[in-house]
C-alpha positions as CSV (number, residue, x, y, z in Angstrom):
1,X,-12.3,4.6,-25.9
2,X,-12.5,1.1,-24.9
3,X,-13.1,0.8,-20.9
4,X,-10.0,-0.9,-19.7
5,X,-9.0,-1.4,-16.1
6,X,-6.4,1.0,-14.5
7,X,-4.3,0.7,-11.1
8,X,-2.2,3.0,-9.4
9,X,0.5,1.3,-7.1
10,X,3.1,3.6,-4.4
11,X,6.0,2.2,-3.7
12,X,5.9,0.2,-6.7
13,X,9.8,0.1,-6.5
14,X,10.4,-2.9,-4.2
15,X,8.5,-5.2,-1.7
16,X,4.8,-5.8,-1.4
17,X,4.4,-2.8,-4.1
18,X,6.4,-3.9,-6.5
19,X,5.1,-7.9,-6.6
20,X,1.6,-6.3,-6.2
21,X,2.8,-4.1,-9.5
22,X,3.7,-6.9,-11.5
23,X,0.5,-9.1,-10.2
24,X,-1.9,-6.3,-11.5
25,X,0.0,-6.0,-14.8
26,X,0.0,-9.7,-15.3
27,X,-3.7,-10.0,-14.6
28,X,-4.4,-7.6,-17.1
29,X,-4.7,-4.1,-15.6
30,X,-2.9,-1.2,-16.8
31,X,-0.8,-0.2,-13.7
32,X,1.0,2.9,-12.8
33,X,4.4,2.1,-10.8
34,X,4.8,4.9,-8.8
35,X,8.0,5.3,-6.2
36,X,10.9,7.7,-6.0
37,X,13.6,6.4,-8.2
38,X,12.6,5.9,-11.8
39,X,15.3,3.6,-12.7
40,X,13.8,0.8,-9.7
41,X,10.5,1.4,-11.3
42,X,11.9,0.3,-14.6
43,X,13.5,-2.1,-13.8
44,X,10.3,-3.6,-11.7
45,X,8.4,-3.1,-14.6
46,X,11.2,-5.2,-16.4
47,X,10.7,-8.2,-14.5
48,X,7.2,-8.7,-15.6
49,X,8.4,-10.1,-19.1
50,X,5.9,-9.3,-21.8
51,X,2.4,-8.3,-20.8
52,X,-0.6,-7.1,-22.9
53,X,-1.9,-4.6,-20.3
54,X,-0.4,-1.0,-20.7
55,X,2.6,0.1,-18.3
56,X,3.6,3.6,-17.2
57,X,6.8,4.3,-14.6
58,X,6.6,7.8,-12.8
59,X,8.8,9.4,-10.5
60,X,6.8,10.1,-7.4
61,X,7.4,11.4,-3.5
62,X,4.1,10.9,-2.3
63,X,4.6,13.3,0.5
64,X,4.6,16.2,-1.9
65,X,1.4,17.0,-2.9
66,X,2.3,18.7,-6.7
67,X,4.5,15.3,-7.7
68,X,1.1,13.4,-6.6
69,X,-1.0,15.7,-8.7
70,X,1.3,15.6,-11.7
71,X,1.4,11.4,-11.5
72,X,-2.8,11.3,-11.2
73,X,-2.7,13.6,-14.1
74,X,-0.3,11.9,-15.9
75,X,-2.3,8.5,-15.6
76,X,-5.8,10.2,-16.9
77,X,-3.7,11.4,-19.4
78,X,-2.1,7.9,-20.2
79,X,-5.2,6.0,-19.7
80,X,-8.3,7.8,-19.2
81,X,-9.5,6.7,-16.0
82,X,-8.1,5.0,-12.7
83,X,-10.1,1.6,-11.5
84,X,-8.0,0.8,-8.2
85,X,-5.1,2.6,-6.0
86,X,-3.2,0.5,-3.9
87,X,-2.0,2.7,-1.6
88,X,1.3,1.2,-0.2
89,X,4.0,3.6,0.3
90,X,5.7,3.8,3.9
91,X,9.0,3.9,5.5
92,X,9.6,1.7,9.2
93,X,12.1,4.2,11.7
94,X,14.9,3.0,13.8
95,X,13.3,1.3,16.9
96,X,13.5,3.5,19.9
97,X,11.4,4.5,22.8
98,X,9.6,7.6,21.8
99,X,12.3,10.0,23.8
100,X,14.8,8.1,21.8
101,X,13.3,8.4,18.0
102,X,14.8,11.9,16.5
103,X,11.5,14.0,15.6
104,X,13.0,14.2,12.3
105,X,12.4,10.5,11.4
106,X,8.9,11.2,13.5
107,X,7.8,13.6,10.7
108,X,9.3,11.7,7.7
109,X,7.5,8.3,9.0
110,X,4.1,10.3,9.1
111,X,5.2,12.0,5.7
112,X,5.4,9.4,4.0
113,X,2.6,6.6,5.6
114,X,0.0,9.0,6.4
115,X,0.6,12.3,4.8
116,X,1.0,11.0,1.5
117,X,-1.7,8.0,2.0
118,X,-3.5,10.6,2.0
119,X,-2.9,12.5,-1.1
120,X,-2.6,9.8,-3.1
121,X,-6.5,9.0,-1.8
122,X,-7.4,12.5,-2.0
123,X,-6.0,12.5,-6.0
124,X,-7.8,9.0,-6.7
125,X,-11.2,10.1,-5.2
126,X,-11.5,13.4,-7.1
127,X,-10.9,11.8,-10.5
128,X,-13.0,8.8,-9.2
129,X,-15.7,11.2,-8.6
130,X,-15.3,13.0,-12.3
131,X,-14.8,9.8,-14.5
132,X,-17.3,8.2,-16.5
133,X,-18.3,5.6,-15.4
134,X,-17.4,7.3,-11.9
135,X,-16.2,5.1,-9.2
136,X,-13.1,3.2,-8.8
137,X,-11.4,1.4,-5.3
138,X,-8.7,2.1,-2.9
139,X,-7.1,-0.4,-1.1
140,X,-5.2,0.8,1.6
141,X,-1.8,-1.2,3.3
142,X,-2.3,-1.2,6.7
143,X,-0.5,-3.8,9.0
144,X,-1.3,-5.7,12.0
145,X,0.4,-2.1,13.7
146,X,-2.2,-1.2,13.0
147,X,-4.1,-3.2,15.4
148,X,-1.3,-4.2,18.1
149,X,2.5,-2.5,18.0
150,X,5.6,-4.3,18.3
151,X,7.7,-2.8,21.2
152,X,9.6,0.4,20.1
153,X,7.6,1.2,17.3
154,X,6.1,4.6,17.9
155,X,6.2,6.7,14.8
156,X,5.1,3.5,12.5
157,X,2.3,1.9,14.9
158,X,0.9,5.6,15.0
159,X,0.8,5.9,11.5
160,X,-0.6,2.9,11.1
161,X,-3.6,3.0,13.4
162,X,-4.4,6.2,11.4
163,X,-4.9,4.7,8.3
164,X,-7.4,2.1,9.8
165,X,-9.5,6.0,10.2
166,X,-8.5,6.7,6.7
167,X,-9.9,3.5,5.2
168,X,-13.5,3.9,7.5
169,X,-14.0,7.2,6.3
170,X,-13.2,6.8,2.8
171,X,-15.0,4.1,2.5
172,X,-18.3,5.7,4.3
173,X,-17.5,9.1,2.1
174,X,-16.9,7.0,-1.1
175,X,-20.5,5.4,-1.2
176,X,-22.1,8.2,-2.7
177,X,-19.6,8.5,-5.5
178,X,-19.6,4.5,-6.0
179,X,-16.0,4.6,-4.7
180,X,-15.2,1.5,-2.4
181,X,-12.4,1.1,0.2
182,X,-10.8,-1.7,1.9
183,X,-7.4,-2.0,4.2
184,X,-5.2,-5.4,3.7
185,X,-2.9,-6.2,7.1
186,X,0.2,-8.1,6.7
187,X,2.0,-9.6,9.0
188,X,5.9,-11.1,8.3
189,X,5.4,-11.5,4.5
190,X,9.4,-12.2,3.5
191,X,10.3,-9.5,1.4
192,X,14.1,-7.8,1.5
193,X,12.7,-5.6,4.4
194,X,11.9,-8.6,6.4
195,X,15.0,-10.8,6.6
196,X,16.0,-9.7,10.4
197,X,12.2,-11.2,11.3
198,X,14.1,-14.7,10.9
199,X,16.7,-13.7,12.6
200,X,15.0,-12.6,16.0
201,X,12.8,-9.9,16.3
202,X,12.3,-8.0,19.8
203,X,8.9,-9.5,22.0
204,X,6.9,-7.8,24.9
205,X,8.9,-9.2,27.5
206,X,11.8,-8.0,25.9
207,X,13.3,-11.2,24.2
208,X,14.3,-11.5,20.9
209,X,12.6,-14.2,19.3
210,X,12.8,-15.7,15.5
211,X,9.7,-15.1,13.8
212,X,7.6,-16.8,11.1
213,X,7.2,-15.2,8.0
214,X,5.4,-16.4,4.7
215,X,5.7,-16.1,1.2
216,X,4.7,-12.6,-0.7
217,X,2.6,-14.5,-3.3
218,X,0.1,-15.0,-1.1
219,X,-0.3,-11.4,-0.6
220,X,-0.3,-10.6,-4.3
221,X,-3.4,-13.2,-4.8
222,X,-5.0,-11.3,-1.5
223,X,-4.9,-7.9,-3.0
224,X,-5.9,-9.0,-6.8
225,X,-8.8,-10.7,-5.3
226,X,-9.7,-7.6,-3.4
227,X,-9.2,-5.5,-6.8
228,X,-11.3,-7.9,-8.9
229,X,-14.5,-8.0,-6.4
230,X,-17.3,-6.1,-8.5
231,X,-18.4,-2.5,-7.5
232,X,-21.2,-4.3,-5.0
233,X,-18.8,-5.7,-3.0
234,X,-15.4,-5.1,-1.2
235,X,-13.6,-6.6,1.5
236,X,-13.7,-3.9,4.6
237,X,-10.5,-5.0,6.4
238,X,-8.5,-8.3,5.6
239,X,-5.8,-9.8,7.7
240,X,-2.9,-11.8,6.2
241,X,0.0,-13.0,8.3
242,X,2.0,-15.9,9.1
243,X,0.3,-18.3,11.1
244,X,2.2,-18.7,13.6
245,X,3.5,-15.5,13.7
246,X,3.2,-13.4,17.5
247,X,-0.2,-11.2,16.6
248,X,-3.4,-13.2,18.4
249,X,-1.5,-13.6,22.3
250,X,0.9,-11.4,21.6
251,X,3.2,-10.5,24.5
């Protein structure tokens, strides 16, 4: 068959997934839209207009590990190998201090950011590891949580300091198996999720401050030139925020 590029994108429904969804497609990769509602996949996939790459929407939880088998399967199937997983899915809790956050949303935040990073890495390295020729990269979606929490942010900040772990040893595992792996940290891209960042967003000290956010664009052309980097090189962590954003001095 001819060797054509293939990306797999979670939470490809909305957000950073979904504008990262349509970036890959546009560029020429077959993409996988994965998320939970099939309908929001298809209509994502919608607003790409008319591409040349190939398409596939699949109905996903990423917490459940036979729904992510079945989608990796499904993909091989589709397109006979996978190039690049962006693994983006996650959920942000209520604020709360940690007595305060119900240990229900506890367990779905860590479902959902960590749990099912993982097995969406675990199903892209295997088949990474089989194809030929083997290899492929994951790019993970971290967030400056996971370098310095906002206040009241347990569940999410935790989950996101883990998958600074998951990226290092993936990528340290993946060199044998020509498998690379890099983490992208965003900071107040504007997306629906992030309108009440404009609107004042709780500091150290306890204020609630307005916050700078920038355009999701910019993050599209950050991960595509991740993806694009040949199999000799990868970027190992990148940061991209606002500028003037509260991160470096924070608090």
């Amino acid at each position: 068959m001819t060797f054509n590029r293939t990306a797999v994108v979670t939470g490809a429904s909305q957000g950073i997934g979904k504008a990262c969804g349509i970036g890959l497609l546009k560029a020429g990769w077959n993409t996988v839209f994965l998320g939970r509602r099939l309908d929001k996949l298809q209509q994502a996939i919608a607003e790409a207009g008319n591409v040349q790459a190939g398409v596939l929407a699949l109905a996903c939880d990423v917490s459940k590990v036979e729904q992510v088998e079945a989608a990796f399967d499904a993909t091989i199937s589709r397109f006979g190998r996978i190039d690049l997983l962006f693994n983006n899915a996650g959920v942000n809790p209520r604020p709360g201090t940690i007595d305060q956050i119900p240990l229900n949303e506890w367990e779905q935040t860590l479902a959902t950011n960590l749990h099912g990073a993982y097995l969406c890495a675990r199903a892209a390295f295997a088949r990474m590891k089989a194809q030929q020729p083997r290899g492929g990269r994951i790019i993970n979606n971290g967030s400056i949580a996971a370098h310095t929490p906002r206040p009241l942010s347990v569940p999410y900040a935790v989950s996101k300091h883990a998958i600074t772990g998951l990226t290092k040893c993936l990528s340290l595992d993946g060199r044998e198996f020509d498998i690379a792996c890099g983490q992208i940290d965003i900071g107040n891209v504007r997306t629906e999720l992030t309108v009440p960042m404009t609107q004042g967003m709780r500091q150290a000290n306890g204020e609630l401050r307005p916050e700078p956010v920038f355009e999701l664009s910019h993050v599209v052309e950050a991960v595509l030139y991740m993806a694009n980097l040949p199999p000799e090189a990868n970027v190992q962590f990148m940061t991209v925020m606002a500028t003037k954003m509260p991160f470096i001095g924070r608090g």
